[in-house]
MARMIKE-608666 format. One record per residue (C-alpha): x, y, z negated; residue in three letters. Coordinates in Angstrom, 1 decimal. Last residue first. Layout:
! residues N
       u       v       w  rest
       X       Y       Z   ala
...
END
This chain:
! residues 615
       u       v       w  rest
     2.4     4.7     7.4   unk
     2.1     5.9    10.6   unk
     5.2     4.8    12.3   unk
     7.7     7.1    15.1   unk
    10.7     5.3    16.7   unk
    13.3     7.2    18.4   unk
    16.2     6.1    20.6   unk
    19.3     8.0    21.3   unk
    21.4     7.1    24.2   unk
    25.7     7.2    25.2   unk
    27.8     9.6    26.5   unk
    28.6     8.1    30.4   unk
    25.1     8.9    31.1   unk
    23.2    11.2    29.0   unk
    20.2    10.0    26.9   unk
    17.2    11.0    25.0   unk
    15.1     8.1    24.6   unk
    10.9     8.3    22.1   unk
     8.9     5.9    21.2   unk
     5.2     6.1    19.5   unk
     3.1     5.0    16.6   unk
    -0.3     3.2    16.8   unk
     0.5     0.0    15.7   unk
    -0.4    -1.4    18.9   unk
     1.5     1.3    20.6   unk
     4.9     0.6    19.1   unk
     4.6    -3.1    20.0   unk
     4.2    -2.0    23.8   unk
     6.7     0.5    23.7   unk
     9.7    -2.3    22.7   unk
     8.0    -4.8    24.9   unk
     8.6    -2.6    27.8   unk
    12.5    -1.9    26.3   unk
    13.2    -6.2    26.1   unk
    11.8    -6.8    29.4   unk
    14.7    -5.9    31.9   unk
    15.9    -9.3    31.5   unk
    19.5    -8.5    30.9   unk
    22.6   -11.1    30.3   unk
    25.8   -10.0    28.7   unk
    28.8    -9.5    30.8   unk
    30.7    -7.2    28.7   unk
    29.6    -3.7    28.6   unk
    26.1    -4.4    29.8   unk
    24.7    -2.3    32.9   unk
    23.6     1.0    33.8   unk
    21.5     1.1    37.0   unk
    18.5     0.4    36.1   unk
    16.1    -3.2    36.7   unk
    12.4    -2.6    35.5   unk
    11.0    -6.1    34.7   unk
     8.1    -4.5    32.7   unk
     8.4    -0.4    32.9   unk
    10.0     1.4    29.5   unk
    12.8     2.9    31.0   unk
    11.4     3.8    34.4   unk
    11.2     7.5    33.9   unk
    14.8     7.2    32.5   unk
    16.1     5.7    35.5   unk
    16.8     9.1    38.0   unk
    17.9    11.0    34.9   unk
    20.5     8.2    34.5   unk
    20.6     5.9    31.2   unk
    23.9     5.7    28.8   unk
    26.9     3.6    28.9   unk
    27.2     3.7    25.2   unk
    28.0     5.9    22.1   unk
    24.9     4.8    20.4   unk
    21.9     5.8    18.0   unk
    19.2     4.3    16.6   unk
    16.3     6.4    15.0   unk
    13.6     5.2    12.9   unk
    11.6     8.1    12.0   unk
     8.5     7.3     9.4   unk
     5.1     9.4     9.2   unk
     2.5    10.5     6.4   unk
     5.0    12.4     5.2   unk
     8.1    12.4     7.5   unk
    10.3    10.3     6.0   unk
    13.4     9.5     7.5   unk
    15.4     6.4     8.7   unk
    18.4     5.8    10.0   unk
    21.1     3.3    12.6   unk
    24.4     4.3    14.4   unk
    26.5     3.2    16.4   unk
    29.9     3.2    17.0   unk
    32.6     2.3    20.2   unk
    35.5     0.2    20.1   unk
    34.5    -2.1    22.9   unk
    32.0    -0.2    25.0   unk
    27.9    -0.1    24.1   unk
    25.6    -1.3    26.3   unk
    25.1    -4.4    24.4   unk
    25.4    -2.9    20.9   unk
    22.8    -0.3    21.5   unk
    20.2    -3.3    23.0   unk
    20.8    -5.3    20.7   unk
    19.8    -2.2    18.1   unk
    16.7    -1.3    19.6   unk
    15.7    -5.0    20.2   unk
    16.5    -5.6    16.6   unk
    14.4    -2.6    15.5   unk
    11.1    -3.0    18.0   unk
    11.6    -7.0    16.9   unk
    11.3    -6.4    13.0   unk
     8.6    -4.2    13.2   unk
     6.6    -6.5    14.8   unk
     7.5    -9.1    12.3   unk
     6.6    -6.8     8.9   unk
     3.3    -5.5    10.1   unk
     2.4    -2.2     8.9   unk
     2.1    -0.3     5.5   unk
     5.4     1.5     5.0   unk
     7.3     2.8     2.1   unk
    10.6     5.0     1.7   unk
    12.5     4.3    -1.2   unk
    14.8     7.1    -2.0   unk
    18.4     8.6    -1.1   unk
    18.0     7.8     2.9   unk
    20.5     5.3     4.0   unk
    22.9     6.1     7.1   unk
    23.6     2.6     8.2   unk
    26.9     2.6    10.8   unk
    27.3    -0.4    12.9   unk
    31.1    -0.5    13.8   unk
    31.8    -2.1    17.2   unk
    34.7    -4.4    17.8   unk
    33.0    -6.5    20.4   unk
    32.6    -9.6    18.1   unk
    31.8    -7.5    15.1   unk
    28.6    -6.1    16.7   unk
    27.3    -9.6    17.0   unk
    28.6   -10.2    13.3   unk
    27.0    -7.0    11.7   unk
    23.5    -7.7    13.8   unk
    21.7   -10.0    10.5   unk
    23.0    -7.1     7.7   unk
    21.6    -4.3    10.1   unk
    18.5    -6.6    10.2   unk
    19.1    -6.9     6.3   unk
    19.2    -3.0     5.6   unk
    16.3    -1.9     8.0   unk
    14.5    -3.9     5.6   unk
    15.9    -2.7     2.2   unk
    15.3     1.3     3.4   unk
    11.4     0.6     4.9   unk
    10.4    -1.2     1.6   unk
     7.0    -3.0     2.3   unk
     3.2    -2.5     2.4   unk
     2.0    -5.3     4.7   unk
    -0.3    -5.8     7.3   unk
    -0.2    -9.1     9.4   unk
    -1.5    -7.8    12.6   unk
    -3.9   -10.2    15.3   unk
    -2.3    -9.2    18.8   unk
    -3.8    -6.7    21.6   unk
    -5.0    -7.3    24.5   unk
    -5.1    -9.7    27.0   unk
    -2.4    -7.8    29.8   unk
    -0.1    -8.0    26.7   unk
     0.1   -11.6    26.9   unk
     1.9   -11.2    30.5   unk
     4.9    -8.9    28.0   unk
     5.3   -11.5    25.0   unk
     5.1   -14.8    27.5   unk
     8.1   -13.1    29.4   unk
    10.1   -12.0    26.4   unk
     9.4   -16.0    24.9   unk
    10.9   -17.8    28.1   unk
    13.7   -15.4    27.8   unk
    14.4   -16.0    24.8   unk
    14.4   -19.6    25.4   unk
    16.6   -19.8    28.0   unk
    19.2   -17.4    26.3   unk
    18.9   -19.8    23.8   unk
    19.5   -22.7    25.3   unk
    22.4   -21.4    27.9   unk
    24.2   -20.4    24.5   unk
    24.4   -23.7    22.9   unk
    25.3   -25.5    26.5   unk
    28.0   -22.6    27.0   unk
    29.4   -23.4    23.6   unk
    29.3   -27.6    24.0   unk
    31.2   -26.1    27.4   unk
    34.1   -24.4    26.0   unk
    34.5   -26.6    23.3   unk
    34.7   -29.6    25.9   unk
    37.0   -27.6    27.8   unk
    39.1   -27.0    24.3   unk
    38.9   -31.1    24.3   unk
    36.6   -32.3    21.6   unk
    36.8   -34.1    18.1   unk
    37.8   -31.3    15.7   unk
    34.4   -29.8    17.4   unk
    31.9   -32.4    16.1   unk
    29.5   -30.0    14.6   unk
    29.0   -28.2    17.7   unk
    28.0   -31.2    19.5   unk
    24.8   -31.9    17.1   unk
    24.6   -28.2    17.0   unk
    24.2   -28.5    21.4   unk
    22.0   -31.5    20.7   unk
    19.9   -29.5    18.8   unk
    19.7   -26.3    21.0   unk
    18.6   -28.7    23.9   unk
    15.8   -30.1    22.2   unk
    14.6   -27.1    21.0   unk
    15.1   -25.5    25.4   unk
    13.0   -28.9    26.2   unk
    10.3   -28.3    23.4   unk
     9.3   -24.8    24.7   unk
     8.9   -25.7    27.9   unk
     5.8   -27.9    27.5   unk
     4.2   -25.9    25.2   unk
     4.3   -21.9    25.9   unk
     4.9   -22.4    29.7   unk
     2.1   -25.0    29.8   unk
    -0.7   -22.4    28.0   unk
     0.3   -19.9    29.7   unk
     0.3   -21.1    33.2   unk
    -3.2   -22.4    32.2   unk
    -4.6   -19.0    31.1   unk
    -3.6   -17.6    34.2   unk
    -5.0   -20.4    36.7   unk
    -8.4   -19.9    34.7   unk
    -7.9   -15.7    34.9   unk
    -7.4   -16.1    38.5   unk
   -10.7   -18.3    39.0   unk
   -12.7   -16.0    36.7   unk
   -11.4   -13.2    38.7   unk
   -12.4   -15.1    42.4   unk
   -15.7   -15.8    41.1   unk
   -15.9   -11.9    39.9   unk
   -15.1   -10.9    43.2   unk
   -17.1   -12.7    45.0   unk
   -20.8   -11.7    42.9   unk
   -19.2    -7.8    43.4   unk
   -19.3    -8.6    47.4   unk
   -22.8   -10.1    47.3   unk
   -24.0    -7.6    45.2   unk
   -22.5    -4.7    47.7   unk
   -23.9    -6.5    50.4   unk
   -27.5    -6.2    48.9   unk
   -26.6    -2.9    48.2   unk
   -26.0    -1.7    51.5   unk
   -29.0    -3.5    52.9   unk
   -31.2    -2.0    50.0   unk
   -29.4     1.7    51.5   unk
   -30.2     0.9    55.1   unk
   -33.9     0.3    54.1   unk
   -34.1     3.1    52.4   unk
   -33.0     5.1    55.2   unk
   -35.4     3.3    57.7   unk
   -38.5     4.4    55.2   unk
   -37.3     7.9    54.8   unk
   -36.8     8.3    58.9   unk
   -40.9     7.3    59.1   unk
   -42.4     9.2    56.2   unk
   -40.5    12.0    58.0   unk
   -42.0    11.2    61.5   unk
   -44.9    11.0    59.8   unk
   -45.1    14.3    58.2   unk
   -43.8    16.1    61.3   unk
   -40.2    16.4    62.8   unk
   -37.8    19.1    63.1   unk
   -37.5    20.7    59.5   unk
   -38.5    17.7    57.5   unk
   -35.7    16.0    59.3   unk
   -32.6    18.3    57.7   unk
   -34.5    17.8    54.2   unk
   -34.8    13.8    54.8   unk
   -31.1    13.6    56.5   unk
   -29.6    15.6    52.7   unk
   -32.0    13.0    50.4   unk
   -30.2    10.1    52.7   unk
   -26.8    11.2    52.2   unk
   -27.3    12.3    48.7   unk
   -29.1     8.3    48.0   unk
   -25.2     7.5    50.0   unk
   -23.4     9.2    47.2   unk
   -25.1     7.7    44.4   unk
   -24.3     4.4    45.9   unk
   -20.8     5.2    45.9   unk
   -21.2     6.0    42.5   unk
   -22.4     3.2    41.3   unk
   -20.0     0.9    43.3   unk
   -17.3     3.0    41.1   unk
   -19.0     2.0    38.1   unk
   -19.8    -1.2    39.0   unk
   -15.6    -1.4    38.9   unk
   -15.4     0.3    35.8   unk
   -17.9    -2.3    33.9   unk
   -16.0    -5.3    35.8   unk
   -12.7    -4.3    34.6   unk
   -13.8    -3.9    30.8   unk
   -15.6    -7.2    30.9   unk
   -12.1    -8.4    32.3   unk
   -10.4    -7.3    29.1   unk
   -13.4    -8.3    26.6   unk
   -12.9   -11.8    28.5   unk
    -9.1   -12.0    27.9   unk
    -9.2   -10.6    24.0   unk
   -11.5   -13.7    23.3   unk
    -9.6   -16.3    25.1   unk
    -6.3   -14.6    24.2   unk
    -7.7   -15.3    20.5   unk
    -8.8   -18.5    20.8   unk
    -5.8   -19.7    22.5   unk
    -3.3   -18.6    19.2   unk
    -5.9   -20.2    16.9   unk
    -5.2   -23.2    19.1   unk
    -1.5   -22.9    19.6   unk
    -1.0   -22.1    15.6   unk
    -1.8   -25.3    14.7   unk
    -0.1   -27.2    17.6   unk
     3.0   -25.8    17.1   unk
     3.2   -26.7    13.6   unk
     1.9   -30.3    14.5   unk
     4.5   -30.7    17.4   unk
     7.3   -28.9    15.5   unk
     7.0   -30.9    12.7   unk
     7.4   -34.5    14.7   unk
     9.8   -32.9    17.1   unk
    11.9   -32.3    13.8   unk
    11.5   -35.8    12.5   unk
    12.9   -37.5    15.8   unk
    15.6   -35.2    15.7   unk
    16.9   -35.6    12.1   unk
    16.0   -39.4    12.8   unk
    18.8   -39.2    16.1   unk
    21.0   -37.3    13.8   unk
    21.5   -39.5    11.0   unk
    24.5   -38.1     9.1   unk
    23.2   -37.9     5.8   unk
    22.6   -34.5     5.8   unk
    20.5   -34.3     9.1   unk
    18.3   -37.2     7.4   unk
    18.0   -35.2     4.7   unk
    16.7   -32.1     6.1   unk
    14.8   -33.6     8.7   unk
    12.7   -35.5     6.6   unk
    11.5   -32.2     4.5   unk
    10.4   -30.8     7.4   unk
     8.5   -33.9     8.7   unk
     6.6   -33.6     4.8   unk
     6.3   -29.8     5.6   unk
     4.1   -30.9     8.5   unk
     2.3   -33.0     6.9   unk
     1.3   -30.9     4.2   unk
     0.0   -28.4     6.6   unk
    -1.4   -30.8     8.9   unk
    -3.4   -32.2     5.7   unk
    -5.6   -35.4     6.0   unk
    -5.3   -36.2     2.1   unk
    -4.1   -39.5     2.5   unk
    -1.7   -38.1     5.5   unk
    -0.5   -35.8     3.1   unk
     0.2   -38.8     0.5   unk
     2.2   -41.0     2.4   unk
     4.3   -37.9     3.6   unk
     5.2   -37.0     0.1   unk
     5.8   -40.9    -0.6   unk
     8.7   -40.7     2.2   unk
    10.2   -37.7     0.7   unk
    10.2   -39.4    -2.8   unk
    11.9   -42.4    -1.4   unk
    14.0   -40.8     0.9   unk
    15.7   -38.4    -1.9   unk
    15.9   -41.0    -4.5   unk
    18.2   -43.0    -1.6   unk
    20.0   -39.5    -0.9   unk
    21.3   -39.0    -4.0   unk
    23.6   -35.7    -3.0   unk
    22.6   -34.2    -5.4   unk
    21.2   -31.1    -3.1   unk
    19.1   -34.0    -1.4   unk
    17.7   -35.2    -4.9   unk
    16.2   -31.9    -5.7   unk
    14.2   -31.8    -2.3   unk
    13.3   -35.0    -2.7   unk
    12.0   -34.2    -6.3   unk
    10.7   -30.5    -5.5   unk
     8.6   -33.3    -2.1   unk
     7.3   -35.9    -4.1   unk
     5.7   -33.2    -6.7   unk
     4.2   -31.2    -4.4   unk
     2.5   -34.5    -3.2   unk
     1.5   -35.5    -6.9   unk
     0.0   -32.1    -7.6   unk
    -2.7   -32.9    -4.5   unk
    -3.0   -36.6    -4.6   unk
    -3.8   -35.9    -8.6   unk
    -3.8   -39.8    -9.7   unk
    -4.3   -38.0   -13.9   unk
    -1.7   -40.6   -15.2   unk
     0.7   -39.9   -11.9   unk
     0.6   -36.5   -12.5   unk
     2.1   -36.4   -16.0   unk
     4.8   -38.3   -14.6   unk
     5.2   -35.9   -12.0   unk
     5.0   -32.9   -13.6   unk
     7.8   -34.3   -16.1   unk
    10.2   -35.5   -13.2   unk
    10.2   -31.3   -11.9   unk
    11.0   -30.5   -15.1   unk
    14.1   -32.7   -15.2   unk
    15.6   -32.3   -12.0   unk
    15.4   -28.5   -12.5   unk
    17.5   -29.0   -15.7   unk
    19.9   -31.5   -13.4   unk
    20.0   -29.5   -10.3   unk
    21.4   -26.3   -12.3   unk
    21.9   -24.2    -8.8   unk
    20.1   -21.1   -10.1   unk
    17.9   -21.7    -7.3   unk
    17.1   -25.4    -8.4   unk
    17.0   -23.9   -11.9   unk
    14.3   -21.2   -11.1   unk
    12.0   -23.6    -9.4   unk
    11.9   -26.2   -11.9   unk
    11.3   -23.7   -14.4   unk
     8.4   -22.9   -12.0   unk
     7.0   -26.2   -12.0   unk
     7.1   -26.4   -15.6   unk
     4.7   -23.4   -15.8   unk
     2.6   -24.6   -13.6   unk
     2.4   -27.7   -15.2   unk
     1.4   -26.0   -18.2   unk
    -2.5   -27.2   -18.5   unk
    -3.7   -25.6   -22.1   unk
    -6.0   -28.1   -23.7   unk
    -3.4   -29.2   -26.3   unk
    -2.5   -26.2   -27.9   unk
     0.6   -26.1   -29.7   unk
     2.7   -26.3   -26.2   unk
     0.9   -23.0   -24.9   unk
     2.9   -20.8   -26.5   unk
     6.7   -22.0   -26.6   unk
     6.3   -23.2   -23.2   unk
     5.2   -19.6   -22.0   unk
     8.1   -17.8   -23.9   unk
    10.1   -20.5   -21.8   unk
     8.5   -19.6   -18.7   unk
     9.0   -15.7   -19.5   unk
    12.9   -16.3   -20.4   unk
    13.5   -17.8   -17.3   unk
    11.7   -15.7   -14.9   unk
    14.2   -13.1   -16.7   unk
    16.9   -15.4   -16.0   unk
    16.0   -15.6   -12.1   unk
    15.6   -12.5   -11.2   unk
    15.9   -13.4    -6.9   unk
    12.9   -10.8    -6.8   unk
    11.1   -13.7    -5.5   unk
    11.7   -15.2    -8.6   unk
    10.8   -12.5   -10.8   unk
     7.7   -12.2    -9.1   unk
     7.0   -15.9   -10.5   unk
     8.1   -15.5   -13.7   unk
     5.4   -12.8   -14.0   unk
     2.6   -14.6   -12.8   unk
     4.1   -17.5   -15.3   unk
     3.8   -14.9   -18.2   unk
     0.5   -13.3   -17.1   unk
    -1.4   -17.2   -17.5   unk
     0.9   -17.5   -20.6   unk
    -0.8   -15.0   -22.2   unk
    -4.6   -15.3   -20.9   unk
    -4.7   -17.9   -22.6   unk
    -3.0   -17.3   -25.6   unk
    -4.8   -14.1   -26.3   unk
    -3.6   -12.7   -29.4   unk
    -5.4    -9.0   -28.6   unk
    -2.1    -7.1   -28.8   unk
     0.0   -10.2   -26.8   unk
    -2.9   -10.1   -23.8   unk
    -2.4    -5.9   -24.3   unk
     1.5    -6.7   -23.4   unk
     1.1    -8.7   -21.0   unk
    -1.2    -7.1   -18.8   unk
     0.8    -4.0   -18.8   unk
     4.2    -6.5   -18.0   unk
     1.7    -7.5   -15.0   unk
     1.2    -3.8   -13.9   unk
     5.0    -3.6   -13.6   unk
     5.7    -6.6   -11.5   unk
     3.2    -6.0    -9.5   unk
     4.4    -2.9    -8.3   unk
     7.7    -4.1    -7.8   unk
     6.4    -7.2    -6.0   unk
     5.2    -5.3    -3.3   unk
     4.3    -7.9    -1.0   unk
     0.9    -6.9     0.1   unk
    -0.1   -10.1    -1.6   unk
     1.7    -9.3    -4.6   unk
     0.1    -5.9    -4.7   unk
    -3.4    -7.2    -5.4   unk
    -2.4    -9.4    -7.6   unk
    -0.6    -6.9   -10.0   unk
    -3.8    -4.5    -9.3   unk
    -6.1    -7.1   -10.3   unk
    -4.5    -8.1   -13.4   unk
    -3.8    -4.6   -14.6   unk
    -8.2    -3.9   -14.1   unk
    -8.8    -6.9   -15.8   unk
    -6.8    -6.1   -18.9   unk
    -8.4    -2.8   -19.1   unk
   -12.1    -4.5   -18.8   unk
   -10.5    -6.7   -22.1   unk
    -8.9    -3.9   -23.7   unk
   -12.3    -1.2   -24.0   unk
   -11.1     1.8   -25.7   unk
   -14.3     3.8   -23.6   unk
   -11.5     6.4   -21.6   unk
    -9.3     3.8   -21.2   unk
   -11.8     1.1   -19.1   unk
   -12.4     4.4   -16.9   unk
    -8.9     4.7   -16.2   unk
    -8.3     1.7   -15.2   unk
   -11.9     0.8   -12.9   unk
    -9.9     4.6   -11.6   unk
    -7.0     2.2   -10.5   unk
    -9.0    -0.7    -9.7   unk
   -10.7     2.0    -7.2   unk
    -7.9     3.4    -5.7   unk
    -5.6     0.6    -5.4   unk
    -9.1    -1.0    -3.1   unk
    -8.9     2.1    -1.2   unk
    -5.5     2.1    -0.4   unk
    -6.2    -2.1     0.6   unk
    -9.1    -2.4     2.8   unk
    -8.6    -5.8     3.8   unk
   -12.4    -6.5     3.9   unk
   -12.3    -8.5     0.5   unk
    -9.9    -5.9    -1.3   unk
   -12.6    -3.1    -0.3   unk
   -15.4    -5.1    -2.0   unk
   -13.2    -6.0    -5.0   unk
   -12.5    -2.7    -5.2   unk
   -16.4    -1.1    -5.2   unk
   -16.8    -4.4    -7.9   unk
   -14.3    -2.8   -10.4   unk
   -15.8     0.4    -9.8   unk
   -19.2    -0.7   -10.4   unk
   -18.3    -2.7   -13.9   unk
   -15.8     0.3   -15.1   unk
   -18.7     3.4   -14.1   unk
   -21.5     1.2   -16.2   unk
   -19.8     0.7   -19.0   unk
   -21.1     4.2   -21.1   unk
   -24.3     2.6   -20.2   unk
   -26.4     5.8   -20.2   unk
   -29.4     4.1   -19.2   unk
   -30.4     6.2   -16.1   unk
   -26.6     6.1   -15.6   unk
   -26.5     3.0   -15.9   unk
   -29.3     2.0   -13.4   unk
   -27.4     4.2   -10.4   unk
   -23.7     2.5   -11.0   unk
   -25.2    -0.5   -11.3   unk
   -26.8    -1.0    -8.1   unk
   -24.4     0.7    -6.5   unk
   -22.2    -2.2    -7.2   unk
   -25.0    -4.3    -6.1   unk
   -25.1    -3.1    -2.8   unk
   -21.4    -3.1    -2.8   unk
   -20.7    -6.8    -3.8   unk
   -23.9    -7.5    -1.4   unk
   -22.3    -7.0     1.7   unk
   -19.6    -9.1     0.8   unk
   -21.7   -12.1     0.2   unk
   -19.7   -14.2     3.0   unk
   -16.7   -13.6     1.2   unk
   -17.6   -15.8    -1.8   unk
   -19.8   -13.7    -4.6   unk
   -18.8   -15.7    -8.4   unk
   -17.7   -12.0    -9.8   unk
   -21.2   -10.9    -8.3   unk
   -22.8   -12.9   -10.9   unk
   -20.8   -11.5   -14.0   unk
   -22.2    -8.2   -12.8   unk
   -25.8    -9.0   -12.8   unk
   -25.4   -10.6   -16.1   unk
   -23.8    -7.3   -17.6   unk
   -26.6    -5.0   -15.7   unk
   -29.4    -7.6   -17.0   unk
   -27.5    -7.4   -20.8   unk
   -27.8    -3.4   -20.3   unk
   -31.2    -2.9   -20.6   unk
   -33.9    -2.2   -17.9   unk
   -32.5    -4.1   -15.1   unk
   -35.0    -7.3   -15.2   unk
   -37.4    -5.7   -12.6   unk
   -35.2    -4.2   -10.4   unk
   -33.1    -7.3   -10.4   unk
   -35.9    -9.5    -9.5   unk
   -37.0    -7.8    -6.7   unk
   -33.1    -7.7    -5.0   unk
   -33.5   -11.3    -5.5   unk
   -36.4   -11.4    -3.6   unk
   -34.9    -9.3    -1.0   unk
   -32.1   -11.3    -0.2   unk
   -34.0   -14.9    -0.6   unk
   -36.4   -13.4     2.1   unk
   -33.1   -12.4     4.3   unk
   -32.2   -16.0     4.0   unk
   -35.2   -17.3     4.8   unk
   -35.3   -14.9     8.1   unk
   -32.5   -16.4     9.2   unk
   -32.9   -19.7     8.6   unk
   -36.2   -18.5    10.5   unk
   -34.3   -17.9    13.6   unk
   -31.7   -20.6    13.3   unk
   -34.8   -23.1    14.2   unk
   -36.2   -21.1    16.8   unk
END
């Protein structure tokens, strides 16, 4: 009772403020005020972004507010942006552009560049932002806008970063600096922090050393735990690449002080991170260890509960499913009997009087209730003995995921703890430090191919959409298989289109359909051999192909290609291992982002796989 009238407060609040609009929105100053408001809307006002973007839009054009069409558009893409909408949030900050143009208004034009250049850094497309922040930067410089100024300019320094730019980051931190440092009430350590940024990666340890140590004394003055920590960890991370490791372990030591001040398993977890990388470069292996279980414990567990949610979730909508079609099929039987007993009734009306009819129909229904009250009884079995299935299922999971994943880590660090004492072992010892190293992660791929393929009986994984360079991303996983291919003298042969080719999708699924497609090519694939990796554009659809001069697949196999733990009849080329899951994972990634997968194949020639995206 109690949440149903917080309910109905809230709805009251909704309308009453919907009351006082209408009465108040008879200039333009309630429009502007209104508009400002819905700037401040958090995500749990969505709703209302676009009721009051309409809002605006209709009143203005009874008023002829030549502003109206810039304020509703800008709030139509701010809506779309906050559902994860993202074409049509571009499209309306584009035409919030274009409308700001047409009325000469700069500062409504300068909003519109800075939400486009945000907007497509967090699709990743830096390009994109890169070039609507230089717009913003140049009408903030037209207008003398300080603020605003060295706000664009560290934006900007930071895409150049992560487009590996480092001098021109440079030069837009410094312009920064040069701005800002007259007035006193501008905070910089942003910008400082980047500098810092760009010299560690430019590899001048001393320059980055140096911002990095003015952040942190200003910090210390203004007891910010939050600045402070990121602080503690650029300085230990600084001090590690100079080799000053007792600097390094105080600073690193004081980052994880503070995280656990501020209760963060994020922080914390970095903090372990951070640990581990110095204590593995001083020699201390045994603290490199302990530190890493200590990370992966608290990363692990963070994304093990969201992760447990979900299957939770996707699990009973899955079994909800089952039980629908199979009362379905009970229906129908029962639908079937009900004709059985209509067809006796006619057949006994022709025989028998009214009474001996009344009689038959009343025996017949009583059969049928009997029926159904052992149907119930049966359905009411089954679903216990579902739930109880689906419990044992969900626990499997769960210990597979977390207790046998830290055994195979644990073994993988040893085995580069060994590794990196090889001057001091026999060629046996070599021999079996590598079979050790190898055993680990074949173990632990496999663990992970099997958990991919039973999770797919759940339904389908959260996506991380992205809008990302098809071309350069195909060119690093063909970068990242060179040296597997290498090892059995097989050249790996990236035919590049001539233009970018862009896809919206999930980076990390792609990822695994292409590196599975082309392990797989290189593993089936004879000594000597080529293969063979492009992409084309097909309008509103991509074509990854990979091709090889392999074993190849009988007729007899290919229909079972793409089944779970399928075993065919072609085997690797030189021993490698095969789990028979790596092709039905394959086809099921490609149907959760709707595309499809295509093999043509002759044996003893070699196979041609297909990969077809929406984009």
């Amino acid at each position: 009772m109690q949440q149903v009238n917080s309910v109905k407060s809230l709805i009251i609040s909704f309308l009453f403020s919907i009351t006082i609009v209408s009465a108040s929105a008879t200039d333009t100053t309630a429009l502007k005020s209104l508009y400002d408001r819905c700037l401040d809307f958090s995500e749990d006002k969505v709703d209302s972004i676009l009721y009051y973007a309409e809002f605006i839009k209709a009143e203005s054009d009874k008023l002829k507010f030549d502003k109206g069409d810039v304020l509703s558009l800008r709030l139509k893409g701010i809506y779309e942006e906050m559902i994860s909408n993202y074409p049509k949030a571009i499209n309306y900050y584009l035409e919030s552009l274009d409308a700001a143009r047409k009325i000469n208004d700069i500062a409504y034009e300068s909003a519109a560049l800075s939400d486009l250049a945000i907007l497509y850094a967090n699709i990743k497309n830096p390009y994109k932002a890169k070039e609507f922040y230089l717009q913003c930067a140049e009408l903030s410089r037209k207008q003398n806008q300080v603020y605003s100024t060295v706000n664009t300019y560290n934006n900007l320094a930071a895409i150049y970063t992560q487009l590996k730019q480092y001098d021109s980051a440079q030069i837009f931190l410094e312009e920064a600096l040069a701005l800002g440092k007259p007035i006193k009430d501008i905070d910089l350590s942003s910008t400082y922090n980047n500098l810092g940024n760009v010299y560690f990666h430019k590899r001048e340890l001393d320059k980055s050393l140096e911002y990095f140590r003015y952040n942190y004394n200003q910090h210390i003055d203004r007891e910010s735990l939050d600045d402070l920590w990121v602080d503690h960890l650029n300085l230990a991370d600084v001090f590690i690449e100079m080799k000053k490791y007792d600097s390094a372990s105080r600073h690193a030591g004081q980052a994880l002080k503070v995280a656990l001040e501020l209760e963060s398993k994020s922080k914390e977890a970095d903090s372990y991170s951070m640990l581990a990388k110095l204590y593995e470069r001083t020699g201390n292996y045994s603290k490199a260890l302990e530190m890493q279980k200590k990370w992966y414990t608290i990363d692990t567990g963070i994304v093990n509960k969201e992760m447990y949610a979900s299957i939770a979730g996707l699990q009973e909508r899955f079994h909800a499913k089952e039980r629908e079609n199979e009362n379905k099929l009970l229906l129908t039987q029962v639908e079937k009997e009900k004709y059985r007993v209509r067809s006796i009734t006619l057949l006994a009306i022709s025989f028998a009087i009214l009474g001996l009819l009344i009689a038959m129909a009343f025996i017949a229904n009583r059969r049928v209730n009997k029926k159904l009250q052992a149907i119930n009884e049966i359905m009411s079995r089954q679903n216990e003995r579902l739930a109880e299935l689906n419990q044992e299922k969900n626990s499997l999971i769960s210990i597979v995921s977390h207790d046998l994943g830290t055994p195979f880590a644990t073994i993988q660090m040893w085995a580069q703890v060994l590794q990196a004492e090889k001057e001091n072992l026999t060629a046996d010892q070599k021999k079996a430090v590598d079979r050790i190293f190898s055993a680990g992660n074949h173990g632990e791929e496999l663990i992970r191919r099997i958990l991919d393929v039973e999770r797919a009986h759940v339904g389908r994984q959260p996506m991380n959409l992205e809008n990302f360079d098809l071309t350069i991303f195909i060119e690093h996983i063909e970068e990242t298989m060179r040296p597997g291919a290498e090892k059995k003298n097989i050249k790996l042969h990236y035919q590049k289109p001539g233009k970018e080719v862009f896809i919206l999708s999930d980076r990390q699924m792609v990822h695994r359909i292409c590196e599975n497609l082309i392990s797989n090519a290189i593993k089936y694939s004879p000594a000597g051999k080529n293969v063979w990796l492009s992409i084309a554009d097909e309008g509103d659809a991509v074509e990854i192909k990979v091709k090889d001069e392999g074993v190849g697949i009988s007729a007899e196999d290919l229909p079972h290609l793409f089944s779970r733990y399928s075993k065919l009849s072609s085997k690797p080329t030189d021993g490698e291992a095969s789990t028979g899951l790596g092709l039905s994972i394959v086809k099921r990634i490609v149907e959760e982002l709707n595309g499809r997968i295509f093999c043509e194949s002759i044996e003893g020639k070699g196979s041609l796989f297909t990969v077809v995206l929406k984009k």
